[in-house]
C-alpha positions as CSV (number, residue, x, y, z in Angstrom):
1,X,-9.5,66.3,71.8
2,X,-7.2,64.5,69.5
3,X,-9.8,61.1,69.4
4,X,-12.3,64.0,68.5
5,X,-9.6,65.1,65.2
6,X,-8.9,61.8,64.5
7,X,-12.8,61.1,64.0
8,X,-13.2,64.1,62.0
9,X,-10.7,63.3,59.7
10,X,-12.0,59.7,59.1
11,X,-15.5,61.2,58.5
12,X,-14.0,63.4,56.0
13,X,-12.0,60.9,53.5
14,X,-15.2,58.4,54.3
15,X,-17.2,61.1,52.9
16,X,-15.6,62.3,50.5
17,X,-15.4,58.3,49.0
18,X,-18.7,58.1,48.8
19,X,-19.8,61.2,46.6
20,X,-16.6,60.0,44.5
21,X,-18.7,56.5,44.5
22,X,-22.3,58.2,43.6
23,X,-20.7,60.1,41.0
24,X,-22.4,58.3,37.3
25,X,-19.8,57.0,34.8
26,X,-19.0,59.7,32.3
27,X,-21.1,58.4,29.4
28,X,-19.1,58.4,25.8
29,X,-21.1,58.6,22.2
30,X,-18.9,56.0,20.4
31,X,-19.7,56.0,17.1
32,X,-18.0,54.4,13.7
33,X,-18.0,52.3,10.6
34,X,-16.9,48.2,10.3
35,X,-15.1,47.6,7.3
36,X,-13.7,44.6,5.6
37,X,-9.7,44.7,5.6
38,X,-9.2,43.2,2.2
39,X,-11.5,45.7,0.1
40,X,-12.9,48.2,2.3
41,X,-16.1,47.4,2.0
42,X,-18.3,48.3,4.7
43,X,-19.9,44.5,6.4
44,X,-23.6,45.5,7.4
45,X,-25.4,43.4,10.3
46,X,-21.9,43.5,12.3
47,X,-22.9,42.5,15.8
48,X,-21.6,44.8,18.8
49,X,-21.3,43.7,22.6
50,X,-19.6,45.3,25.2
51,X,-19.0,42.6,27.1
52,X,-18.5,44.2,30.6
53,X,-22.2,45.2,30.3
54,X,-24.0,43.2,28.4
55,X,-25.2,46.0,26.3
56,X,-24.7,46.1,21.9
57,X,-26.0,47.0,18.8
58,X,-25.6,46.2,15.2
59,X,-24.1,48.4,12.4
60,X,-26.5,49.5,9.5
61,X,-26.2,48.2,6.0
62,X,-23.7,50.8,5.5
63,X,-21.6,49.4,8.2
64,X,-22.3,52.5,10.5
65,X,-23.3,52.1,14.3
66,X,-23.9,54.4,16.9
67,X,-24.5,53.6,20.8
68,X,-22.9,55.5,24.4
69,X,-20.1,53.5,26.2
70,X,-18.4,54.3,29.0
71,X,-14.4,54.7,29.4
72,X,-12.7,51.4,29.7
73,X,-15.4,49.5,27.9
74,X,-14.5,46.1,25.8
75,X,-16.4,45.8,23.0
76,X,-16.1,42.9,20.9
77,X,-17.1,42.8,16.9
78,X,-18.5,40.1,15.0
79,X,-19.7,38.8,11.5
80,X,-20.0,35.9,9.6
81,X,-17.0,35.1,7.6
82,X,-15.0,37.5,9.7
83,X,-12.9,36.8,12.6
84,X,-13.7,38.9,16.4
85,X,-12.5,42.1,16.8
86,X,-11.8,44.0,20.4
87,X,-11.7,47.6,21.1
88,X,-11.5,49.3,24.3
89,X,-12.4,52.3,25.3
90,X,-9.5,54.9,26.0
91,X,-10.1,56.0,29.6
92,X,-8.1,59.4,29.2
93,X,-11.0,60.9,26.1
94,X,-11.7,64.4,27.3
95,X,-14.6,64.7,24.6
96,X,-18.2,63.2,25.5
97,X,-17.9,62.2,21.5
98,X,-15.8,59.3,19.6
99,X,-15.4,58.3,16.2
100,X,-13.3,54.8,15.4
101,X,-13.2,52.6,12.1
102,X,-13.0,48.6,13.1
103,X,-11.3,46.7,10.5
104,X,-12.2,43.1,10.2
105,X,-10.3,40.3,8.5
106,X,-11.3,37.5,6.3
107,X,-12.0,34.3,8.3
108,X,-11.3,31.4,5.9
109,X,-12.7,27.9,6.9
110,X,-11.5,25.3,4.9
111,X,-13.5,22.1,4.4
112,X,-12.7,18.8,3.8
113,X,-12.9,17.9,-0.2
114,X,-16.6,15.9,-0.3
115,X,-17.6,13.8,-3.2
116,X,-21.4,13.1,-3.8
117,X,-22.2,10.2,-6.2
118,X,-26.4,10.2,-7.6
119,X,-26.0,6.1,-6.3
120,X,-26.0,4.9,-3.2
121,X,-23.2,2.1,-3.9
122,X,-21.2,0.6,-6.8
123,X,-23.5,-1.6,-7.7
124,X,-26.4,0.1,-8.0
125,X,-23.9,2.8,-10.2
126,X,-23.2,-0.3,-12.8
127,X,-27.4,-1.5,-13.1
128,X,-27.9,2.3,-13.8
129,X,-25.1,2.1,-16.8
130,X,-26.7,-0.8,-18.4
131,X,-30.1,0.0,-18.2
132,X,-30.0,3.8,-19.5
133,X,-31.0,5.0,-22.8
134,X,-28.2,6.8,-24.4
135,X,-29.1,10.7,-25.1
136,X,-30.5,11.6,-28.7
137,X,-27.9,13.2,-30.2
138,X,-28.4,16.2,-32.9
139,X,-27.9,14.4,-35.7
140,X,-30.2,11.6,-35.1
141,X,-32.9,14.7,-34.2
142,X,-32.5,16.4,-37.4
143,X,-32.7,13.2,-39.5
144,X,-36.3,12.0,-37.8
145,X,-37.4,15.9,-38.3
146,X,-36.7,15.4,-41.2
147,X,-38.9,12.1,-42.2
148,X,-41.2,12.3,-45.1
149,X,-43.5,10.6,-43.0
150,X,-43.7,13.2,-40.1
151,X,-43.3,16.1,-42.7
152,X,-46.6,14.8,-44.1
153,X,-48.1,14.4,-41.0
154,X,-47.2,17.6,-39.9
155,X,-48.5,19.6,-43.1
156,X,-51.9,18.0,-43.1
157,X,-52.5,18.5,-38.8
158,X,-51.0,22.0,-39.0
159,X,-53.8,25.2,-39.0
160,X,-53.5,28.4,-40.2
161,X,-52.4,30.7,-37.8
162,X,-53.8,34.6,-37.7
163,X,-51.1,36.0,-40.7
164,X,-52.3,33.4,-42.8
165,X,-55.9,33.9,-41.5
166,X,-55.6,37.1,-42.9
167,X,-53.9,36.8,-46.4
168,X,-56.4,34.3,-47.0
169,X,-59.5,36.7,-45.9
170,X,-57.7,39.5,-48.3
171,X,-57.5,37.4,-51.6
172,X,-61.0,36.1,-51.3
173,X,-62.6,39.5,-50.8
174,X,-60.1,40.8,-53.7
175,X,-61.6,38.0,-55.7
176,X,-65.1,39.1,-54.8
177,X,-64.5,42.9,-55.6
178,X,-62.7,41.7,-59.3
179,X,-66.3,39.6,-60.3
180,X,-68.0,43.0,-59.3
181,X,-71.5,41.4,-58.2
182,X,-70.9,38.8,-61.6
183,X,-71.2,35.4,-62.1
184,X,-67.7,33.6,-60.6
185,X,-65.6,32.1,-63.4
186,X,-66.2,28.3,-63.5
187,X,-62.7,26.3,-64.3
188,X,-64.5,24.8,-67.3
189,X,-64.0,27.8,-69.5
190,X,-59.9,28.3,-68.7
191,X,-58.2,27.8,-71.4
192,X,-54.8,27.2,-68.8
193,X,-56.6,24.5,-67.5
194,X,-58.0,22.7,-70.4
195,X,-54.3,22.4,-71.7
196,X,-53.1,21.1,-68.6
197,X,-55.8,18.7,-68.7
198,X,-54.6,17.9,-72.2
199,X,-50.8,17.6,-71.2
200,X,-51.6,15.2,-68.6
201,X,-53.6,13.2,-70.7
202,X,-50.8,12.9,-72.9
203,X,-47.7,12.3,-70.6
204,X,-50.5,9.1,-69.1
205,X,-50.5,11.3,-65.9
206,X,-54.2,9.5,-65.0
207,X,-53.1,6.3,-65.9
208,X,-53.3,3.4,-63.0
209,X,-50.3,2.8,-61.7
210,X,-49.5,-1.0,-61.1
């Protein structure tokens, strides 16, 4: 009778283990914001792991994320230029909802100083200093601008362009309305002209020059 007890009992706590066993994990709606320690900023793209179950996320470009988790959970943060951050999970929440903020901290690298040269060697540094052209410099710019030569060269290859098209168009069909349908006055009969022609004459203005 009391082997019978003692078998009864031991079915009972065996029992009672296993529905305590079968019973799923209380499931937690962990939600939050990653921001950077130094300014506040929220840091988008944030990856999110909980490492015990090889579940995660990322947070949105607003640093937000959003994903269940269970009580106990490690979840581990990390971004570039930031170092890892860890949170667990409390295991005594009584809500099914959580909110946190995750602070991350700068994670400075510092690299060794690195000085690139344009030549491979010394040498090659010294050919490139004897053989180069110096720069033009503004002064010697302005004073070849400035050449009669290409002044003259540029005055005789230069075209109207379409404001001085239309002036052009303008005065000759201003000239046309002043003859009114008339015969066009020929330079023989201005009196202007025949006294510059006359003043030339006299200052030896046609005269060849030796």
């Amino acid at each position: 009778m009391n082997h019978a007890k003692y078998y009864l009992a031991f079915i009972s706590i065996l029992l009672s283990v296993v529905l305590v066993a079968q019973q799923p994990e209380k499931k937690i709606l962990l939600t939050g914001v990653v921001l950077a320690g130094d300014s506040l900023q929220a840091i988008s793209n944030t990856n999110i792991i909980v490492r015990n179950r090889n579940v995660g996320t990322a947070s949105d470009e607003n640093g937000y994320f959003s994903f269940y988790s269970q009580a106990n959970d490690t979840i581990s943060f990390s971004a570039i230029g930031y170092k890892n951050g860890i949170y667990v999970v409390p295991e005594d929440l009584s809500r099914d909802h959580y909110s946190i903020v995750q602070i991350m901290s700068n994670d400075t690298v510092w690299l060794q100083e690195t000085i690139i040269f344009p030549w491979r060697s010394y040498e090659d540094f010294g050919e490139e200093l004897i053989t180069m052209i110096p720069p033009i410099n503004d002064e010697v710019r302005a004073e070849r601008n400035l050449d009669n030569a290409q002044l003259y060269e540029r005055y005789i290859n230069i075209h109207m362009d379409a404001q001085a098209n239309f002036k052009w168009q303008n005065q000759l069909q201003n000239d046309r309305m002043y003859i009114g349908g008339g015969i066009p006055p020929q330079k023989i009969f201005d009196a202007f002209a025949w006294a510059s022609f006359i003043n030339s004459l006299k200052n030896g203005d046609y005269k060849k020059k030796n």
